[in-house]
C-alpha positions in Angstrom: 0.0 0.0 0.0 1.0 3.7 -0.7 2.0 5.9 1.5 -1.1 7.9 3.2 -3.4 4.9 1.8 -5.5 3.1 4.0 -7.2 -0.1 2.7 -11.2 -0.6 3.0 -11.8 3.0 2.7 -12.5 4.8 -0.7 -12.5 8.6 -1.3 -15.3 10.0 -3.2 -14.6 11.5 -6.2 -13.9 15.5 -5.3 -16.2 16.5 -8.8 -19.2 14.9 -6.7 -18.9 16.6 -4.3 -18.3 19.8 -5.3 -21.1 19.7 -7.7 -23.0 18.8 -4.7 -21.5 21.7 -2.5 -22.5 24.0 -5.8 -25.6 22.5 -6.0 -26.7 23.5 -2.0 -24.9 26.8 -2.6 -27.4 27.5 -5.6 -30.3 26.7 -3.8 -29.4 28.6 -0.9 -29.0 31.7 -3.3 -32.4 31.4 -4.5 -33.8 31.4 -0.8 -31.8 34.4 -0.2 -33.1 36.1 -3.3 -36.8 34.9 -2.0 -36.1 36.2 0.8 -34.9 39.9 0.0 -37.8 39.7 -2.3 -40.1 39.2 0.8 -38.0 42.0 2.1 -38.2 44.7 -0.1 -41.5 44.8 0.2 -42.7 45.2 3.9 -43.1 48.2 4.9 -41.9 49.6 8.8 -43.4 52.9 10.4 -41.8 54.9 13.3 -42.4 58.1 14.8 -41.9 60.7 17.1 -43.0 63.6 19.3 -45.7 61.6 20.8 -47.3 60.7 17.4 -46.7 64.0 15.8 -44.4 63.2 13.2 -45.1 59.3 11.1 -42.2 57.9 8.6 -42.6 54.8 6.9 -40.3 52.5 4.8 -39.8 49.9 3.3 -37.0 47.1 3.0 -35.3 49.1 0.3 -34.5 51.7 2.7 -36.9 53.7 0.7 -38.9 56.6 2.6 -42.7 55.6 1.1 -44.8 57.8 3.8 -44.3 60.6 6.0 -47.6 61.7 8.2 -47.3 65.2 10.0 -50.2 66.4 12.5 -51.1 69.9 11.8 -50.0 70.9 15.5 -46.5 70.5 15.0 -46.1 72.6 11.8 -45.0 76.3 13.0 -43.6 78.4 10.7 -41.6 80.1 13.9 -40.2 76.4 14.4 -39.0 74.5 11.2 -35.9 73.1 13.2 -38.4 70.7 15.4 -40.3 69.7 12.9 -36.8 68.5 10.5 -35.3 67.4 14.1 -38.9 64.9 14.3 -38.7 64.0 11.1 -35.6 63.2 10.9 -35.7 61.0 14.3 -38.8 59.0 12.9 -37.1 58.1 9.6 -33.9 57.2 11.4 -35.8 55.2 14.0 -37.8 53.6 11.1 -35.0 52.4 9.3 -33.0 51.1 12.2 -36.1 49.0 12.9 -36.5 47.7 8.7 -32.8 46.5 9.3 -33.6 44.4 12.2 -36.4 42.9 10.6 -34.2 42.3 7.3 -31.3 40.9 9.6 -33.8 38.5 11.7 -35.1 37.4 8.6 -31.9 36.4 7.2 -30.4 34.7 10.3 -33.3 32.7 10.4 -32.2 31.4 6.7 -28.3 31.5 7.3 -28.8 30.5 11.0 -28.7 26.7 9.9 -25.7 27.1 8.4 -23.3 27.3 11.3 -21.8 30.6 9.9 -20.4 33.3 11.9 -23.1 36.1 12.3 -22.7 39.1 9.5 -20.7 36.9 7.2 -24.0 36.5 4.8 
């Protein structure tokens, strides 16, 4: 016998199994595609002072609505309301990307991968 041979055992042929390995990597694409799909089209709202100011998006990171209640617009004051506005769409967003990560560990999470790799 060779050297590093051991008798009994047979090594399967590496093109199997990397067509296999391409094979699971393929279809784990398309559920990632699915999935942003999915995604990109929920829709998150968030807002701020008390209600006052409403900012939805959606998974693109796309503004799609902003709401204002008619108390909070003074001319004497555009600072607050760009301030609330601004707070709601950040607030919105930062809640889209947890929902977008969540979803996503839940597909990669089987995977054993470190988290963030995907």
């Amino acid at each position: 016998m060779g050297k590093g041979m051991k008798a009994g055992r047979k090594k399967k042929p590496a093109a199997v199994n990397q067509a296999q390995q391409m094979a699971q990597m393929q279809a784990l694409q398309q559920k990632m595609d699915e999935m942003q799909e999915e995604i990109n089209v929920m829709e998150q709202s968030a807002t701020s002072g008390g209600g006052a100011v409403e900012v939805t998006v959606n998974g693109k990171k796309q503004i799609t609505a902003i709401k204002i209640e008619q108390e909070v617009v003074d001319p004497d004051d555009v600072e607050m309301l760009q301030d609330l506005i601004i707070t709601a769409a950040n607030e919105a967003l930062r809640q889209m990307d947890d929902i977008s990560q969540n979803k996503m560990n839940e597909l990669t999470g089987s995977l054993g991968l470190p988290p963030g790799l995907i």
